[in-house]
MARMARZA-104151 format. One record per residue (C-alpha): chain; x, y, z; residue in one letter. Coordinates in Angstrom, 2 decimals. Example, Ala and Ser with C-alpha at 12.3 -4.5 7.8 and 13.67 -1.06 7.14 Angstrom:
<recs>
('A',(12.30,-4.50,7.80),'A')
('A',(13.67,-1.06,7.14),'S')
</recs>
This chain:
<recs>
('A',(-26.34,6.82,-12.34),'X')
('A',(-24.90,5.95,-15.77),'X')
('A',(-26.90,8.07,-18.45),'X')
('A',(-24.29,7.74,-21.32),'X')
('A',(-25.77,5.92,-24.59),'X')
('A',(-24.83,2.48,-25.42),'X')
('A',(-22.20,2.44,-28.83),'X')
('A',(-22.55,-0.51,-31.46),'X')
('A',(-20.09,-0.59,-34.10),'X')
('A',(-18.59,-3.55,-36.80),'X')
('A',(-15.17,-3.92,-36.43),'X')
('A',(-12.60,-5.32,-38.07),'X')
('A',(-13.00,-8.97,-36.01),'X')
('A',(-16.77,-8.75,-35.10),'X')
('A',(-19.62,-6.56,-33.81),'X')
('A',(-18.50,-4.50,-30.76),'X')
('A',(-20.70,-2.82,-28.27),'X')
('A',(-19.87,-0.60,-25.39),'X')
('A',(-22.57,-0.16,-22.87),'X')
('A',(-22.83,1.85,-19.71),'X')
('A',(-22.93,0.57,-16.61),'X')
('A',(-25.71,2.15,-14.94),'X')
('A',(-24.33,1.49,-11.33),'X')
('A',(-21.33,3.61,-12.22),'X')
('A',(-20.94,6.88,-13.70),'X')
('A',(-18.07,6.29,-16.04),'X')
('A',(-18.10,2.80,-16.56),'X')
('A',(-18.39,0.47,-19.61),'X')
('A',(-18.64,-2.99,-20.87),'X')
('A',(-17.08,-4.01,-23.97),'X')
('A',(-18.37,-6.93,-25.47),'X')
('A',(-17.55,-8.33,-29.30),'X')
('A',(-20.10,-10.51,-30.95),'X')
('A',(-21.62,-10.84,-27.62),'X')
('A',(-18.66,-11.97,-25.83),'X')
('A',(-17.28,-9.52,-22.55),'X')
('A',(-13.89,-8.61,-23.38),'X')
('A',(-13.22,-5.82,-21.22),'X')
('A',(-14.56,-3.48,-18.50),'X')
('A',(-13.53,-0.09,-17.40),'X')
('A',(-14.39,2.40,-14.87),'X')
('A',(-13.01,6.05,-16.25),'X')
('A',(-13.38,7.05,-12.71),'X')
('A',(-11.69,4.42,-10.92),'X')
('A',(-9.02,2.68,-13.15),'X')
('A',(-8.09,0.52,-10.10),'X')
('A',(-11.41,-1.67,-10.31),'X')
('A',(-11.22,-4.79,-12.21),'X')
('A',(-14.32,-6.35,-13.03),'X')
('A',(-13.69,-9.23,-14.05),'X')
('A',(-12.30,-11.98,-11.93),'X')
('A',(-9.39,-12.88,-14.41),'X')
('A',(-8.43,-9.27,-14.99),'X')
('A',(-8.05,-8.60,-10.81),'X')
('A',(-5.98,-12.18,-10.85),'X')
('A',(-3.81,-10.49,-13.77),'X')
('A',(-3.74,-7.65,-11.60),'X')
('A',(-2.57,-9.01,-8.08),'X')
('A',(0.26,-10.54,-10.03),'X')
('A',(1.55,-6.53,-11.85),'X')
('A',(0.98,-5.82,-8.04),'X')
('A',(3.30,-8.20,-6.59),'X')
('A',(6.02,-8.35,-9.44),'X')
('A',(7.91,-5.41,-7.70),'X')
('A',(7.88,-2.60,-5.00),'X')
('A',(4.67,-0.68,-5.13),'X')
('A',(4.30,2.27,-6.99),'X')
('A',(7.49,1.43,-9.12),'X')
('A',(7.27,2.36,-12.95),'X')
('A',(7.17,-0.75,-15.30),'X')
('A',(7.51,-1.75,-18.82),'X')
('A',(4.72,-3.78,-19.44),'X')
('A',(4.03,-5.19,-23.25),'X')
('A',(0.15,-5.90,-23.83),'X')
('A',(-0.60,-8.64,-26.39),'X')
('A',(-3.97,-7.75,-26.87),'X')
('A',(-6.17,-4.69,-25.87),'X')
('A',(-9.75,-4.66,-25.59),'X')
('A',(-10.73,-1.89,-24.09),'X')
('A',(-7.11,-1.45,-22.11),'X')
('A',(-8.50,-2.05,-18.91),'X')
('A',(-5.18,-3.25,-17.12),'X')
('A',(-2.46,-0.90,-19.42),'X')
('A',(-5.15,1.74,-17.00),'X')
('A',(-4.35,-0.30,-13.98),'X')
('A',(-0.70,-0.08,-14.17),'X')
('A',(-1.12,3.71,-15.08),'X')
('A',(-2.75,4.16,-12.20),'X')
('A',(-1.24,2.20,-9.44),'X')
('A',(2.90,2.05,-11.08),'X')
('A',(2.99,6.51,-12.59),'X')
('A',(5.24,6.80,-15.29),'X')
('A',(5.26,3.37,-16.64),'X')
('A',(6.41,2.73,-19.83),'X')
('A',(3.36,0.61,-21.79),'X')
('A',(3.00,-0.06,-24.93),'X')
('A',(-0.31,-2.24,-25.93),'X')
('A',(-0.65,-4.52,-29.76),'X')
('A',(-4.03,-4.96,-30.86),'X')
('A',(-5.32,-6.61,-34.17),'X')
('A',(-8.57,-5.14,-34.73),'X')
('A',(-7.53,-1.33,-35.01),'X')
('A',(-12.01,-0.38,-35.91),'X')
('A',(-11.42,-1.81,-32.26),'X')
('A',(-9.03,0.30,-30.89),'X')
('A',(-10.37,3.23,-32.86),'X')
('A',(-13.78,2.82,-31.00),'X')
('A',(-12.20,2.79,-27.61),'X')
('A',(-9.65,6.01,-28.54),'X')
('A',(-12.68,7.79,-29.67),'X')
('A',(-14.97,6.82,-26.17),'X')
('A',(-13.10,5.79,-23.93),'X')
('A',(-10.02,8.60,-23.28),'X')
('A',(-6.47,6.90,-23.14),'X')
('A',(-3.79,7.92,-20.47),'X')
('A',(-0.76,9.76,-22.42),'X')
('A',(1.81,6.74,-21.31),'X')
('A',(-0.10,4.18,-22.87),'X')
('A',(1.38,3.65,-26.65),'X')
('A',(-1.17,2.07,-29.17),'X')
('A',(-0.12,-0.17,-32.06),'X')
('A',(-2.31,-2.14,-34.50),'X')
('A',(-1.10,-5.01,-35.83),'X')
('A',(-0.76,-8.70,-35.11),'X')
('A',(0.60,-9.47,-32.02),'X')
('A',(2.76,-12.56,-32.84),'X')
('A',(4.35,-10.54,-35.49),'X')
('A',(4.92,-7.52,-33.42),'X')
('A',(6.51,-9.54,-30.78),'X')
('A',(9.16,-11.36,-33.08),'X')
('A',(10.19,-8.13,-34.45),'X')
('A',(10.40,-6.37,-30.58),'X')
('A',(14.27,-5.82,-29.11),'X')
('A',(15.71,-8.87,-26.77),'X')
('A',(15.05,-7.81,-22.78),'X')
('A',(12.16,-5.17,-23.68),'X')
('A',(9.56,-5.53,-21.24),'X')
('A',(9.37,-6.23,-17.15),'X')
('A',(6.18,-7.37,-17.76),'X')
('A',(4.28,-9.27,-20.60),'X')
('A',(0.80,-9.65,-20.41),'X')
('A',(-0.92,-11.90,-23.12),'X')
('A',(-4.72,-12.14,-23.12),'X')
('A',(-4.99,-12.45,-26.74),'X')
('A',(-8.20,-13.84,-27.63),'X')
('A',(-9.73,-14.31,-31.53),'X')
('A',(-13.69,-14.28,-30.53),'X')
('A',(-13.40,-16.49,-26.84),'X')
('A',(-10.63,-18.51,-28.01),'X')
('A',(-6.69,-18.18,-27.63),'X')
('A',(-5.18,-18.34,-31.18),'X')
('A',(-3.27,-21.50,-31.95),'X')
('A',(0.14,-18.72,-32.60),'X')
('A',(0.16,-17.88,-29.03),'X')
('A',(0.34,-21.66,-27.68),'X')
('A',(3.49,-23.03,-28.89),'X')
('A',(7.22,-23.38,-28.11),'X')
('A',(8.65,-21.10,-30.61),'X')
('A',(5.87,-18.05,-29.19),'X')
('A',(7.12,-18.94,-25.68),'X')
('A',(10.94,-18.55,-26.79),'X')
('A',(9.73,-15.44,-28.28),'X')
('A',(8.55,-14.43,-25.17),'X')
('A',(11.30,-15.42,-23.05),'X')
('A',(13.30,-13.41,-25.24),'X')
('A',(11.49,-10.05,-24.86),'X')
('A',(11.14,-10.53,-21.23),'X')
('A',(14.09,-9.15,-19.05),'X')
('A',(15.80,-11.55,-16.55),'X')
('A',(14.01,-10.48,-13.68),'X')
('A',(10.84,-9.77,-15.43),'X')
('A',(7.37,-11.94,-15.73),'X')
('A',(5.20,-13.52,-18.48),'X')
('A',(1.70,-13.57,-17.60),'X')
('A',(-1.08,-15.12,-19.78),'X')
('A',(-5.09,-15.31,-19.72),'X')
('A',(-5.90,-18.73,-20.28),'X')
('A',(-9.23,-20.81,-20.69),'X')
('A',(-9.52,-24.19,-20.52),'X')
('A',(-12.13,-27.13,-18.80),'X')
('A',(-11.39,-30.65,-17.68),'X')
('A',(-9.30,-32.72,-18.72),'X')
('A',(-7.45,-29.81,-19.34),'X')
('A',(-5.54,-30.78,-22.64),'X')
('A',(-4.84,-27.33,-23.38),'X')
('A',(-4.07,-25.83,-20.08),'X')
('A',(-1.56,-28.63,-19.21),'X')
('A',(0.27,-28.14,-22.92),'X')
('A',(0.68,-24.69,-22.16),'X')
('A',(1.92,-25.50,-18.59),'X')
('A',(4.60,-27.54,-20.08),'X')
('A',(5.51,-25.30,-22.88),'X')
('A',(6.60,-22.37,-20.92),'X')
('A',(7.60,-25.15,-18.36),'X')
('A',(10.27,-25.95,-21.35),'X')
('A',(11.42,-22.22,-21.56),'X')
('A',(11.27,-20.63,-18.23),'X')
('A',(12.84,-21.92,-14.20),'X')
('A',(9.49,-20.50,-12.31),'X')
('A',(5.75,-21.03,-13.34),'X')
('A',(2.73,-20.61,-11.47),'X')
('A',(-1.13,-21.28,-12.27),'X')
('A',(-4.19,-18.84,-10.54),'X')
('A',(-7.34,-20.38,-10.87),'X')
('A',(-10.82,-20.87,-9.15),'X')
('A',(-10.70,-24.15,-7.20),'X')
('A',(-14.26,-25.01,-9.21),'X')
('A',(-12.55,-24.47,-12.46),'X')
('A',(-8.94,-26.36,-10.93),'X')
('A',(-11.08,-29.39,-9.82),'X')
('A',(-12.90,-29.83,-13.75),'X')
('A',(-16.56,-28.56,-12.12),'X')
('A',(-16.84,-25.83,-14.90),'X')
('A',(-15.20,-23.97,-18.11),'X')
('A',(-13.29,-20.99,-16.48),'X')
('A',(-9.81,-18.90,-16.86),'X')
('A',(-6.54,-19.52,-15.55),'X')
('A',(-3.16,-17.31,-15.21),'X')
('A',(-0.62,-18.72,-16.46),'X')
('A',(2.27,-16.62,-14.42),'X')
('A',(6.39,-17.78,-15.85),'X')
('A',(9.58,-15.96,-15.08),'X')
('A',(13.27,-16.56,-13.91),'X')
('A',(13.39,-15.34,-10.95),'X')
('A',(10.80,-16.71,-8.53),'X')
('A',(7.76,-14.55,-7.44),'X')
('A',(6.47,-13.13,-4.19),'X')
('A',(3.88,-16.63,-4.06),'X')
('A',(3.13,-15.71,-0.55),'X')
('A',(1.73,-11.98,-1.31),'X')
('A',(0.13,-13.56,-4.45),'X')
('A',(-1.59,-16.37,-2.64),'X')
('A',(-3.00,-13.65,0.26),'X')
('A',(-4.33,-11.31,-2.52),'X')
('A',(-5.75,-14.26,-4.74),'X')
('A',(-7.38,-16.25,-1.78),'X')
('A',(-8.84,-12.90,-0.25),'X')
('A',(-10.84,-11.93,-4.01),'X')
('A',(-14.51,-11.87,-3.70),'X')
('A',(-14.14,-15.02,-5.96),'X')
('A',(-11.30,-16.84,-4.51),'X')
('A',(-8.64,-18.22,-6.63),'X')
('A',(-5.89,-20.89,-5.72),'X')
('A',(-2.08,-20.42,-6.77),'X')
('A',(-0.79,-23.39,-7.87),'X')
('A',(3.14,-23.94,-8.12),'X')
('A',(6.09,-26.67,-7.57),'X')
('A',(5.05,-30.41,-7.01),'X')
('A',(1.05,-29.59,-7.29),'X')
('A',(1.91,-27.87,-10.65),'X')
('A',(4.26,-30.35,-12.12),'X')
('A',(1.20,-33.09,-10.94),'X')
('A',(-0.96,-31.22,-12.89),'X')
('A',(0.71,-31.04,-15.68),'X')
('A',(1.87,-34.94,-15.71),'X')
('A',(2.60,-36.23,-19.38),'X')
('A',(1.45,-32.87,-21.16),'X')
('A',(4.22,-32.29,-23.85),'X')
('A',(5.53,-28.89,-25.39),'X')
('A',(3.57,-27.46,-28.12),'X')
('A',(5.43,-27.39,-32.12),'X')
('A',(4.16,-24.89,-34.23),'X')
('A',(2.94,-27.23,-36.72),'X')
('A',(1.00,-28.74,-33.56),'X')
('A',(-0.93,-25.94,-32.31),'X')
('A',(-4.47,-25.37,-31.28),'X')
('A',(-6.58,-23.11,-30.37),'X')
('A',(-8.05,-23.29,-26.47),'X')
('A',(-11.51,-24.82,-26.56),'X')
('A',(-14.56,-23.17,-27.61),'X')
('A',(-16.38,-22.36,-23.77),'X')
('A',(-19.70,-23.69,-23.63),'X')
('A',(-22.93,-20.92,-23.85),'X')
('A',(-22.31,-18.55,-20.91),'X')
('A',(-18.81,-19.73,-20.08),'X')
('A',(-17.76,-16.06,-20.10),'X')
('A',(-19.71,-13.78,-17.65),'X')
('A',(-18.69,-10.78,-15.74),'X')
('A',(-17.27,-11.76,-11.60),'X')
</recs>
C-alpha cells in the first residue's frame, strides 16, 4: 500500500496536486485545478493509466522495431508519463520534453525522479518548436493542454507545417485531442494535417466516434504509412476498446471540414463536468 503524502502546490498555470495511489506503491496522480493530467507508476513505467495515454502508447509501440531507440519531441509534460514509457520500452532514446509551466516541472523533478535521457525545457511549446532544426524528431507527441483545453496555437496550418518540418520523413506526428459531436474541432484538425501530411489516422472510443459522449481522440499523421494492422490489434484489445479510423471512413468523417489559418484558430471545446476521468 501507498503511504506517501499527498503534495499541493500553485504553479505557474494553476493549483497542482500529486496524490498517491494507494493501490500502488510508487504511483501518483497529477491533477491541475482539479483536472487529471498525468499518472505514473515509479515502479512500472510501462503502465498507462489513462486510456488516451496507452492509445498514445500503442502507436510509439508500433512506429518501429521494438526496443529500437527513438527521438521523440514532447509538446507538453505533465508529469512525463510517456517520455518514461519510451525510456522504458525503446533504452537509449533520445527525448527531449517542452513544458510551459516550469513551478510544474519543478514539482515533478523534485517528487517524481526523472530518467537521465529525458531532457527538460521550460518554455512555450509553439515557440520552441519553430526555433527546433528541420528533420529533428522520429516521433512528435503533442498533448498540449492550457487547463482541459488544446490552445488555439497548436490547431492551425502554419503549427502543422511546423510540425511536418521537425518530423523526419519516416517519422510520426501524434496528437491528444478532445472533442464531442458534431465534432467541429476534431474534423478541422483532421483536415489540417490532412493538408500537410500523405497518411493520417484517428484512435478513438466507438462511444466518443459515434457523438454518445465528450472523450479524446489520437490524431496519428506521417509520410510513410503505419503498421494500421498492429495498431488496430493493440487498440481493439485495450480494456477500453478504441477504433482506428483511416482512408475512406476518415476522409467521411472529415467531409467539408476546412484547414485551420492562424487568424482562425480555436481552442478545443471546454468538456462538460467530469469529461476527464481516469480509464
Amino acid at each position: 500500500m501507498n503511504e506517501a503524502i499527498p503534495v499541493s502546490r500553485a504553479v505557474d498555470h494553476g493549483f497542482a496536486k500529486l496524490m498517491p495511489d494507494v493501490d500502488r506503491e510508487r504511483a501518483w496522480l497529477l491533477t491541475v485545478d482539479g483536472a487529471p493530467q498525468s499518472y505514473v507508476d515509479l515502479d512500472e513505467p510501462t503502465h498507462l493509466e489513462f486510456e488516451y495515454a496507452r492509445r498514445l502508447g500503442h502507436v510509439l509501440d508500433v512506429v518501429a522495431e521494438p526496443g529500437t531507440a527513438l527521438d521523440v519531441l514532447h509538446l507538453g509534460g505533465g508529469a512525463l508519463t510517456l517520455p518514461r514509457y519510451v525510456d522504458a520500452t525503446r533504452p537509449g532514446s533520445r527525448q527531449d520534453v517542452v513544458e510551459a509551466d516550469r513551478g510544474l516541472l519543478e514539482l515533478v523533478v523534485e517528487q517524481l525522479p526523472v530518467p537521465e535521457g529525458i531532457r527538460l525545457h521550460p518554455g512555450d511549446a509553439r515557440a520552441w518548436l519553430e526555433a527546433a532544426p528541420d528533420d529533428f524528431a522520429d516521433v512528435l507527441v503533442a498533448d498540449v493542454f492550457g487547463g482541459s483545453r488544446v490552445p488555439a496555437q497548436f490547431t492551425s496550418l502554419a503549427y502543422a507545417r511546423e510540425a511536418e518540418r521537425v518530423v523526419r520523413g519516416t517519422g510520426v506526428y501524434l496528437a491528444n485531442l478532445a472533442d464531442a459531436a458534431p465534432f467541429a474541432f476534431l474534423r478541422s484538425q483532421l483536415a489540417t494535417f490532412a493538408a500537410v501530411f500523405e497518411e493520417l489516422a484517428l484512435i478513438a472510443e466507438p462511444g466518443v466516434l459515434r457523438g454518445r459522449r465528450f472523450g479524446n481522440a489520437v490524431l496519428v499523421a506521417s509520410h510513410q504509412p503505419v503498421d494500421l494492422a498492429a495498431l488496430t490489434r493493440l487498440t481493439a484489445s485495450d480494456a477500453f476498446p478504441a477504433r482506428v479510423e483511416h482512408g475512406p471512413g476518415l476522409r467521411e468523417f472529415i467531409g467539408g471540414a476546412r484547414p485551420v489559418r492562424d487568424e482562425d484558430a480555436v481552442p478545443s471545446p471546454e468538456p462538460p463536468d467530469g469529461a476527464f476521468s481516469i480509464g
